[in-house]
C-alpha positions as CSV (number, residue, x, y, z in Angstrom):
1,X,-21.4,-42.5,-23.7
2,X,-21.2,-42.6,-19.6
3,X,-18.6,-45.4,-19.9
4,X,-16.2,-42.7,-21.1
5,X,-16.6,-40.1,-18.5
6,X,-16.0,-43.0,-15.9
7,X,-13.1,-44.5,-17.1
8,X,-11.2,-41.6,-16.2
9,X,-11.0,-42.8,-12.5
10,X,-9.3,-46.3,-13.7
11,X,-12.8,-48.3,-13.0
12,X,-15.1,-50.0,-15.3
13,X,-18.5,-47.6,-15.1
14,X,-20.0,-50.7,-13.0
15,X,-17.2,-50.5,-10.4
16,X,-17.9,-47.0,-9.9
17,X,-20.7,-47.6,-7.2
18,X,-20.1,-51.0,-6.5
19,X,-16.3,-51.0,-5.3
20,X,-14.2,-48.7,-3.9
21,X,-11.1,-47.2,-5.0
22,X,-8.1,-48.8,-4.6
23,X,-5.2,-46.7,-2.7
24,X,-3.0,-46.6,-5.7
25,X,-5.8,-45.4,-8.0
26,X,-6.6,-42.5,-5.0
27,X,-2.2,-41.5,-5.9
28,X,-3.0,-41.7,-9.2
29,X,-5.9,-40.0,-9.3
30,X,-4.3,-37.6,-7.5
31,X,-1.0,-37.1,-9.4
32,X,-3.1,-36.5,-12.3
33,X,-4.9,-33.3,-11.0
34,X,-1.3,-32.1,-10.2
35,X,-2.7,-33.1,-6.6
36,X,-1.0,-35.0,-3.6
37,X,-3.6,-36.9,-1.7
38,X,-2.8,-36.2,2.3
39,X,-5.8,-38.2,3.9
40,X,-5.3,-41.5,4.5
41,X,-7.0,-44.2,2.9
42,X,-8.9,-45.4,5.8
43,X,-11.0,-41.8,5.4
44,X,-11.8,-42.8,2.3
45,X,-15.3,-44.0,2.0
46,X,-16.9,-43.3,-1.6
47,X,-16.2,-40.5,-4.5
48,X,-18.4,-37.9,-2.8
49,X,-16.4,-37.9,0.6
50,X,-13.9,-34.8,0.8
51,X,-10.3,-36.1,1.8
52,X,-7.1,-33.9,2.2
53,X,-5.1,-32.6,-1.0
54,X,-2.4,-30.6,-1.2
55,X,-1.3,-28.9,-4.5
56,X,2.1,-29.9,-6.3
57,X,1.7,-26.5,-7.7
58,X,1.6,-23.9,-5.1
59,X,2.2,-26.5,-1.5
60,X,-1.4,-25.3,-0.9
61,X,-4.0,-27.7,1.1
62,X,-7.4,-28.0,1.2
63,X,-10.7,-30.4,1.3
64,X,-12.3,-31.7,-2.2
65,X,-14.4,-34.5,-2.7
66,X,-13.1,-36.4,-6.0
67,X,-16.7,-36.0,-7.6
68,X,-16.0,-31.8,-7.3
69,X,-12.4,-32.3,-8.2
70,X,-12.7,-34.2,-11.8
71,X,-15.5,-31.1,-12.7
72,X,-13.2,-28.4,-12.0
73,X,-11.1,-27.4,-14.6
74,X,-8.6,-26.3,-11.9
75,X,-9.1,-28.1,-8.7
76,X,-6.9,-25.6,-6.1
77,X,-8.8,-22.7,-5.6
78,X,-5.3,-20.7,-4.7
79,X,-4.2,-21.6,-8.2
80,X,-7.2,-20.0,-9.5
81,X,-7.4,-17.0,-7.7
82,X,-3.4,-16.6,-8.7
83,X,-3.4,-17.2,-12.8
84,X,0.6,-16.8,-12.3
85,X,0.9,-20.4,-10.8
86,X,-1.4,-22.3,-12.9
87,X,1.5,-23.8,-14.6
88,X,3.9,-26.4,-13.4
89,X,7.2,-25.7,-13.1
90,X,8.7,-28.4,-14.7
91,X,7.1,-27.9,-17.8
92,X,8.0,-24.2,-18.1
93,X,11.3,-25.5,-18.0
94,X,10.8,-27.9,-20.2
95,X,9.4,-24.8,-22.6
96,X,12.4,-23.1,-21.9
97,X,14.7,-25.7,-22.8
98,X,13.6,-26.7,-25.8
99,X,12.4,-23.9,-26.8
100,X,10.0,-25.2,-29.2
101,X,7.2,-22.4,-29.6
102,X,8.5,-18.8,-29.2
103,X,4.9,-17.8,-28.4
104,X,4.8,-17.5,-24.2
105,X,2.2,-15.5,-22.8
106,X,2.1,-13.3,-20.2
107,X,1.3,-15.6,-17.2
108,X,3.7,-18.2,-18.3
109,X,6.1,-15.3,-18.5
110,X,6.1,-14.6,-15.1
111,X,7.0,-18.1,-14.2
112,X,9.6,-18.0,-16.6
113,X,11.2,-14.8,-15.1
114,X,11.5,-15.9,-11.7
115,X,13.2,-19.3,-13.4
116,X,15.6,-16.8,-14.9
117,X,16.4,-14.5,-11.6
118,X,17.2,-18.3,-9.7
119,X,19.7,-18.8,-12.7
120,X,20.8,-15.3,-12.2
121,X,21.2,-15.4,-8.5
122,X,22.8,-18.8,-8.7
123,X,25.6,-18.0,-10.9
124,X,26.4,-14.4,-9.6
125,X,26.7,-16.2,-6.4
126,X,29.1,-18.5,-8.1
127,X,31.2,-16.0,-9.8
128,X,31.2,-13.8,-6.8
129,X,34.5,-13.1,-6.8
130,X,35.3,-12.4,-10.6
131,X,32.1,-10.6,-11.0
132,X,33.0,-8.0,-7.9
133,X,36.9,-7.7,-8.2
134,X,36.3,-4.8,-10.1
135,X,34.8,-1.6,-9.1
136,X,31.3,-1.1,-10.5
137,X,32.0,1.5,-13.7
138,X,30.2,2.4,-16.4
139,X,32.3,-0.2,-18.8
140,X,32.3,-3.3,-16.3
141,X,28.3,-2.9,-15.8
142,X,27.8,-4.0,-19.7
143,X,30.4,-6.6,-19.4
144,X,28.6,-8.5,-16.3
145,X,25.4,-8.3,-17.9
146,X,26.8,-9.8,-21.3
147,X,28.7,-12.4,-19.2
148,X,25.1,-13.4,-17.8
149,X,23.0,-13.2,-20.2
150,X,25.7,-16.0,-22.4
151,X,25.4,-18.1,-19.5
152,X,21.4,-18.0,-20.0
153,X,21.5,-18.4,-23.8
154,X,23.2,-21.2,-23.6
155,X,21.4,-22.8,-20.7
156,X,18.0,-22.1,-22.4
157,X,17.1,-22.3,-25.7
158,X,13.8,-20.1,-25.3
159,X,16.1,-17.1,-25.1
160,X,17.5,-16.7,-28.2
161,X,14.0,-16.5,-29.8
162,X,11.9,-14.1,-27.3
163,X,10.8,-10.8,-28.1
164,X,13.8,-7.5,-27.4
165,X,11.3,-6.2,-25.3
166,X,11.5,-9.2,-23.2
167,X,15.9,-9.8,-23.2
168,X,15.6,-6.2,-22.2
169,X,13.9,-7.1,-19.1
170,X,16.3,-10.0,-18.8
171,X,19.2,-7.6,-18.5
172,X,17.7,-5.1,-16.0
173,X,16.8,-8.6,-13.7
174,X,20.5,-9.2,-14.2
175,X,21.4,-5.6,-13.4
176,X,19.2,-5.6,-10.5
177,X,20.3,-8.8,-8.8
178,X,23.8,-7.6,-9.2
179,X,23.1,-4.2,-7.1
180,X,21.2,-6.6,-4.7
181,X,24.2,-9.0,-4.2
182,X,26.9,-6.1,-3.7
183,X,28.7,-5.7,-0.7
184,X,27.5,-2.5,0.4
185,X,23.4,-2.9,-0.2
186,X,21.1,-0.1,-1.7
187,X,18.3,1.3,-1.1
188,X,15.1,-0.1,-3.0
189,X,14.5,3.4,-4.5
190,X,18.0,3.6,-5.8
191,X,18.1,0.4,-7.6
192,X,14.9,1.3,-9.6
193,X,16.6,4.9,-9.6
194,X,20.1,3.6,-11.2
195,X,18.4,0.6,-13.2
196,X,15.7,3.0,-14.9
197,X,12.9,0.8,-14.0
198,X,9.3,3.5,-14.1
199,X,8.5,2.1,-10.8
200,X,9.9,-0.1,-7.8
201,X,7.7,-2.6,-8.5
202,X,10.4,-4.6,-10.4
203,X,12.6,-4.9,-7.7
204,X,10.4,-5.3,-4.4
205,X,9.3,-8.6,-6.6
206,X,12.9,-9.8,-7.2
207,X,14.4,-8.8,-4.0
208,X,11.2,-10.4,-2.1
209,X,11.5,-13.6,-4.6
210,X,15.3,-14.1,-3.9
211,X,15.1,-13.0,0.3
212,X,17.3,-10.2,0.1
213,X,17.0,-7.4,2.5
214,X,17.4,-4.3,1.8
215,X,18.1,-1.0,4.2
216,X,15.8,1.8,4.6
217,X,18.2,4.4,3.7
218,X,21.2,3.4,1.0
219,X,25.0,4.3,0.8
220,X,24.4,6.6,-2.2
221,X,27.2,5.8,-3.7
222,X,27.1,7.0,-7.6
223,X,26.9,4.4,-10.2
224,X,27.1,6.4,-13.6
225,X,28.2,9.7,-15.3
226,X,24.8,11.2,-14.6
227,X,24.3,10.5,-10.9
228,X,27.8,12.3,-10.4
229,X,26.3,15.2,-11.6
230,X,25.2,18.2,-9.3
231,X,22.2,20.4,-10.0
232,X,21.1,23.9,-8.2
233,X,17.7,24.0,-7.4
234,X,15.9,27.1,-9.0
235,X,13.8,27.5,-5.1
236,X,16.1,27.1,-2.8
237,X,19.3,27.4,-4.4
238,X,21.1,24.7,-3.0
239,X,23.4,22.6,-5.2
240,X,22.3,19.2,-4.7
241,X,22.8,15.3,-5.9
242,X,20.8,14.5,-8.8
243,X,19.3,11.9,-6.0
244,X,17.9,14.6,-4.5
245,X,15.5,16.0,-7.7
246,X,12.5,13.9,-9.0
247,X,12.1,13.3,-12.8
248,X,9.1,14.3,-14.8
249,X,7.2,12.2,-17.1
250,X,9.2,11.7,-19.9
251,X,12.4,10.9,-17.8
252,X,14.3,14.5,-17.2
253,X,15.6,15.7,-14.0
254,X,12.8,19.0,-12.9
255,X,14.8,22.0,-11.7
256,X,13.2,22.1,-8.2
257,X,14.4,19.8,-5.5
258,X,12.2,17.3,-4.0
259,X,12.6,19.2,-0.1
260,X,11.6,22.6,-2.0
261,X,9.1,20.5,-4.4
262,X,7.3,18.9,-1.1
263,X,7.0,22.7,0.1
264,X,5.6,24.0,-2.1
265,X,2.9,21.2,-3.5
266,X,1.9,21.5,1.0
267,X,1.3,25.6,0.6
268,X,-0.6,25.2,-2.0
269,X,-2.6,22.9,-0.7
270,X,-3.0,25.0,2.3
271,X,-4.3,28.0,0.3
272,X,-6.6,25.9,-2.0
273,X,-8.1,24.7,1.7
274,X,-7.9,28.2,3.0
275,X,-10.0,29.8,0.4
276,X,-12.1,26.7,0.7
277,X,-12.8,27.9,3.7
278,X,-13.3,31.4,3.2
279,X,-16.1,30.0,0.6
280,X,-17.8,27.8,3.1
281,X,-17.9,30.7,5.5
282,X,-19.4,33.2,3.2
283,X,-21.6,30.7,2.0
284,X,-23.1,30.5,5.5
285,X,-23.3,34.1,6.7
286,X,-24.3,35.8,3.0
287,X,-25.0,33.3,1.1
288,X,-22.1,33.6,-1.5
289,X,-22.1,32.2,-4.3
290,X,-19.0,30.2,-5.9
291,X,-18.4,32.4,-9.0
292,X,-18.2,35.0,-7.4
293,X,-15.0,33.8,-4.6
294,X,-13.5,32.4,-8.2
295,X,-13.3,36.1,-9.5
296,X,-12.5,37.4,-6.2
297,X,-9.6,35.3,-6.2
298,X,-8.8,35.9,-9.8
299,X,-8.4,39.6,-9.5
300,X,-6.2,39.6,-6.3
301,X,-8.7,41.2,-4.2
302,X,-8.7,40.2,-0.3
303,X,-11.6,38.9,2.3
304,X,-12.8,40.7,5.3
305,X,-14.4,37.5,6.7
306,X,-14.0,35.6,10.3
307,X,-13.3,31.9,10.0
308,X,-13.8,29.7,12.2
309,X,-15.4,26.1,13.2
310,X,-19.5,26.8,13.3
311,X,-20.1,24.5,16.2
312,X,-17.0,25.4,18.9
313,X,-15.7,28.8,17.1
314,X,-11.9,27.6,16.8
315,X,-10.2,29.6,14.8
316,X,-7.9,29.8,11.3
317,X,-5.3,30.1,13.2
318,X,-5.9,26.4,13.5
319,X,-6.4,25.2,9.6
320,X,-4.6,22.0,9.5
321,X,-7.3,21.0,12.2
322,X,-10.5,22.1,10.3
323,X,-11.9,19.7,8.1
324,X,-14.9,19.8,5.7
325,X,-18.5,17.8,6.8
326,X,-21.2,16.5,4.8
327,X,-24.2,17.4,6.5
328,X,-26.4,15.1,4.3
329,X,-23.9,12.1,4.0
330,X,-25.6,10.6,0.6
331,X,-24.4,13.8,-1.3
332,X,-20.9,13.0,-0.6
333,X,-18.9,11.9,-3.7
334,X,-15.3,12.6,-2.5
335,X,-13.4,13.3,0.3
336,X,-10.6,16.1,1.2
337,X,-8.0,13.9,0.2
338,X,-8.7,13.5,-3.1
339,X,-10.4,16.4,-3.7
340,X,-7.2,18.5,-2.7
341,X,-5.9,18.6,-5.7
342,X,-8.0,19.2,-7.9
343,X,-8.4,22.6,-9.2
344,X,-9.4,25.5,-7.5
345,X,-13.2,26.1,-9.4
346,X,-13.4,21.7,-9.1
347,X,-12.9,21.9,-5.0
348,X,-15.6,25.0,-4.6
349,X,-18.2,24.0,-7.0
350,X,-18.0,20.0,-4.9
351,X,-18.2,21.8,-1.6
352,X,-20.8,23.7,-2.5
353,X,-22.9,20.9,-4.6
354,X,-22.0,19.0,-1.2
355,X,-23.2,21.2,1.0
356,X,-20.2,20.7,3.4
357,X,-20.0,22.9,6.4
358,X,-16.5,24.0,8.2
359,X,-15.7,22.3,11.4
360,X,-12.5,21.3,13.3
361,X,-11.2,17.7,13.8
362,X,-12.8,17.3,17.1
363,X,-16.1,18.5,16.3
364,X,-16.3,16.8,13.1
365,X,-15.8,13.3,15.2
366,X,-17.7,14.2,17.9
367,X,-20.7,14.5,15.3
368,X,-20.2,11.5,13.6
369,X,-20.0,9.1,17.4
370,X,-23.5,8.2,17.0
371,X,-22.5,4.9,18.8
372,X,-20.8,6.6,21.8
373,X,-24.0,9.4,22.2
374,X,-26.7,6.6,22.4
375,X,-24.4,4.3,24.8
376,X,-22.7,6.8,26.6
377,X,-23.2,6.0,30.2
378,X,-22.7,2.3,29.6
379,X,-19.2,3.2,28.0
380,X,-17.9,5.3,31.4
381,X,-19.4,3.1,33.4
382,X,-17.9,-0.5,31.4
383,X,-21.0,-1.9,30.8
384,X,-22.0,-3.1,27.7
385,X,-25.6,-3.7,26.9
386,X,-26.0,-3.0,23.1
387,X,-27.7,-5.3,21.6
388,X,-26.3,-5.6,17.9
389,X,-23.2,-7.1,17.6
390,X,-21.6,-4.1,15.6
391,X,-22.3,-2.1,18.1
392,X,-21.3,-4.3,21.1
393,X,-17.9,-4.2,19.6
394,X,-17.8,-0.4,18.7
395,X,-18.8,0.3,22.8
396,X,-16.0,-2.4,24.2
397,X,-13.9,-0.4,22.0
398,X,-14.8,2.6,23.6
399,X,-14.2,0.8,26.7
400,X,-11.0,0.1,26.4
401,X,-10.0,3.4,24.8
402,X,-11.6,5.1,28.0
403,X,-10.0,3.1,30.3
404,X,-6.5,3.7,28.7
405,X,-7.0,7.4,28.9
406,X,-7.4,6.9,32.6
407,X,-4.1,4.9,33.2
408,X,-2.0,7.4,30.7
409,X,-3.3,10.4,30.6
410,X,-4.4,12.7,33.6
411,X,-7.7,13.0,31.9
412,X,-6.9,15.9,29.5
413,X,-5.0,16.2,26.3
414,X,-1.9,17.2,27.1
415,X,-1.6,20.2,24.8
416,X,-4.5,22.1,24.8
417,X,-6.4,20.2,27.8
418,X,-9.4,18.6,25.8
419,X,-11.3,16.0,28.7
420,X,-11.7,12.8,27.7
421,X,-15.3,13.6,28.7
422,X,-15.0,13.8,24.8
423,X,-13.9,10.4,24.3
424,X,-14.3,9.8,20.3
425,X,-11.6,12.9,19.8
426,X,-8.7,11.3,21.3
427,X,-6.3,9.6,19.0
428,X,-2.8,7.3,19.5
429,X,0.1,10.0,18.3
430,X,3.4,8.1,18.4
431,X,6.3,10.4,19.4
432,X,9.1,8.1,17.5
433,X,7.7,7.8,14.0
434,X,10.3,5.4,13.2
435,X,9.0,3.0,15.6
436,X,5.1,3.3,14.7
437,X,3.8,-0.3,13.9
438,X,0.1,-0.1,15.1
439,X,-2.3,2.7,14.7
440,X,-5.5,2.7,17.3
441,X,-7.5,0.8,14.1
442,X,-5.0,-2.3,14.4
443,X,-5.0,-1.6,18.7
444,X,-8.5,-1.6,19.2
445,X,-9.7,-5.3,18.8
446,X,-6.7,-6.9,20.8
447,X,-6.5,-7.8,24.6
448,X,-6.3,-4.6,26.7
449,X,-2.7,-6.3,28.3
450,X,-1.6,-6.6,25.0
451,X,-2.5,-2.7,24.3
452,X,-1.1,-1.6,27.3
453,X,2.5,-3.1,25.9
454,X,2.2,-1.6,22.8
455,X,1.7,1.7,24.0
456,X,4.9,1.9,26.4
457,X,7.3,0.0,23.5
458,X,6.2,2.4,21.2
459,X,6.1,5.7,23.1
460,X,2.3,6.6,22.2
461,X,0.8,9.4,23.3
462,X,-3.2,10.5,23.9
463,X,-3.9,13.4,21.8
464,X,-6.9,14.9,20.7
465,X,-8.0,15.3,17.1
466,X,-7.1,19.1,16.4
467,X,-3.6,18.5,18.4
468,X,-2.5,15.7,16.5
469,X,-3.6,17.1,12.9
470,X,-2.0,20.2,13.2
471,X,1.2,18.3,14.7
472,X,1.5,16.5,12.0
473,X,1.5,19.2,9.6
474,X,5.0,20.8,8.9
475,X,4.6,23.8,7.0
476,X,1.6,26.0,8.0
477,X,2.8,27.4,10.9
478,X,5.9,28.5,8.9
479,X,3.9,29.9,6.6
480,X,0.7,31.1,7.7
481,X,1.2,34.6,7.9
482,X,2.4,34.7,4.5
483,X,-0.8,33.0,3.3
484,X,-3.3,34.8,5.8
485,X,-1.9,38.4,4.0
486,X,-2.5,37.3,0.6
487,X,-5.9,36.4,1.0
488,X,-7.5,38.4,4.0
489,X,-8.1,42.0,4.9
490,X,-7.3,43.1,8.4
491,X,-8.8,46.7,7.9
């Protein structure tokens, strides 16, 4: 019974503590795990030493004793953690070949389709020049497909007995190469756009797999009958691209164009949060209840109420930079973000379960910096003596931040002259979106030099927290007055 299990290793089950392994059994042993053995044989003592491996499967290395490898049923823990490389290459091709069982699942699928787009990419590189002497139409498009997917039959066996589901992903991998190999490179969201994929998922993978890149904004050029098409949008009415209008869930082209479409899904956001606030408000000073703002709104009838933050008194004007807090944290269940939208009755009923009160950006951080209050003179005066780890690296954060203000700002914020007295409000607002790689969460734990360059190659900027929220918001100022005289009374 144990002579079986030791047998395995190419030893009698009496040489198995009594000699050691030979080099060429340690290969072998090795090349049977799908494993390439990277120690040398001098650091190999006995079975239960770990040595060097590196997988033949995914290049990955790592330390295993030989005991812990022959348990595991797969011995690289990347190719566990990633079921799409469990299987050797070789043998999928092998699969493919012969084409022996038409039954593939879905992990060995996804080896096989990146076996396909290498054989796709190959021979479109190939045929370069037959394949692009003619303009892209929609009768050459079916051709190059058909004169791929031949070459592919006939290379691989496999293919002539997969599901249609699956030759139909075939083709749109052939359609979607050939976009990425023309001369004048799309966009990513065209590609999935022209191709019909649901999502860009497809092609990120494929254009990632193969190292294409691809620019941020495409040539637009149009590709079929329907993207020649223009459309007037029912808002705005424009007469636009069909690029320029989103499709709904079953696949047709909405009447409102994405600029007018963005609008609009913003102001409405802004009133849901706007009578959100009203709510809140009442809440506090008369203890109204949510049914009766619902019917309130639900007749048309306007408020004669004041809103503003409850601890600094800053006002609607403002709204972008108010914010919701939950005064007893463990009844929070959501945030604004996703709460937003949600319907109307959803968002007051939560805020009021919540108990949330209405504060602006500043004030709402200011309340949660319970590391800066309790270590606030050590933080002004860079010294840190907390003595938990978390917080040590929360006040040299602080630190740093404080003594970047110093160097960068004149002390205030720079728009509506906040002091950095009030350290936890000020925030990294980058002036050149386009530019933007770091955000003060990815800034804060690297050298203060290294900061320092960061900030002048991307053109940051100190702001406070109400400053940069309502900065960032493109609409309400536009529109607030329209918004403030459907809801409020200014009798």
């Amino acid at each position: 019974m144990f002579k079986n299990s030791y047998t395995e290793y190419g030893l009698e089950m009496k040489d198995v503590f009594t000699a050691r392994l030979t080099e060429k059994d340690l290969h072998d042993f090795a090349k049977k795990y799908k494993l390439i053995l990277l120690s040398s044989y001098d650091d190999y003592i006995n079975v239960d030493n770990p040595l060097s491996w590196k997988c033949r499967v995914c290049d990955f290395e790592f330390e295993q004793t030989i005991s812990n490898i022959k348990k595991a049923k797969i011995p690289c823990g990347q190719c566990r953690k990633n079921p799409d490389i469990r299987f050797n290459y070789e043998e999928i091709k092998e699969q493919l070949k012969t084409g022996l069982s038409d039954v593939v699942s879905n992990n060995k699928w996804n080896i096989m389709k990146k076996i396909l787009w290498e054989d796709i990419n190959q021979f479109i590189l190939t045929n370069r020049k037959t394949i692009f002497e003619n303009k892209l139409n929609n009768d050459s498009i079916p051709y190059v497909i058909q004169k791929v997917f031949s070459f592919l039959n006939d290379k691989w066996e496999l293919i002539r007995s997969i599901s249609n589901e699956r030759k139909e992903t075939i083709k749109r991998s052939i359609y979607t190469i050939f976009l990425l190999r023309k001369e004048d490179l799309l966009a990513q969201f065209e590609i999935f756009t022209i191709v019909r994929y649901s999502s860009s998922k497809p092609v990120k993978e494929i254009r990632d797999f193969l190292g294409i890149p691809l620019p941020k904004h495409g040539v637009r050029e149009c590709f079929d009958d329907e993207s020649e098409q223009l459309r007037e949008c029912r808002i705005c009415g424009e007469v636009k691209s069909y690029f320029k209008f989103r499709k709904d869930k079953e696949g047709y082209l909405r009447w409102d164009c994405k600029e007018c479409e963005n609008k609009n899904r913003a102001l409405l956001r802004h009133e849901k949060k706007f009578i959100a606030a009203i709510f809140i408000t009442l809440k506090k000073n008369c203890g109204t209840i949510p049914a009766y703002i619902l019917d309130y709104v639900k007749q048309g009838l306007k408020f004669n109420v004041d809103i503003k933050c409850f601890d600094c008194g800053l006002g609607v004007d403002r709204l972008p930079s108010h914010q919701f807090d939950h005064v007893q944290p463990h009844l929070k269940t959501i945030n604004w973000r996703n709460l937003r939208d949600k319907s109307l009755e959803e968002i007051i009923f939560t805020l009021d379960r919540e108990e949330c009160e209405l504060v602006c950006a500043n004030c709402h951080q200011l309340r949660e910096a319970y590391v800066f209050k309790q270590y606030k003179e050590d933080i002004f005066t860079n010294n840190n003596s907390a003595p938990i780890d978390v917080d040590r690296r929360a006040v040299d954060n602080y630190i740093k931040k404080y003594i970047l203000l110093k160097e960068f700002t004149n002390g205030t914020c720079p728009h509506c002259g906040e002091s950095i007295v009030l350290l936890p409000i000020f925030q990294t607002h980058h002036t050149n979106p386009t530019i933007k790689k770091y955000s003060w969460v990815n800034l804060r734990f690297k050298e203060i030099d290294e900061i320092r360059k960061i900030i002048v190659k991307e053109k940051i900027e100190w702001l406070c927290c109400n400053c940069h929220e309502f900065m960032k918001d493109k609409y309400f100022s536009k529109y607030k007055a329209k918004i403030f005289k459907k809801y409020l009374s200014f009798d």
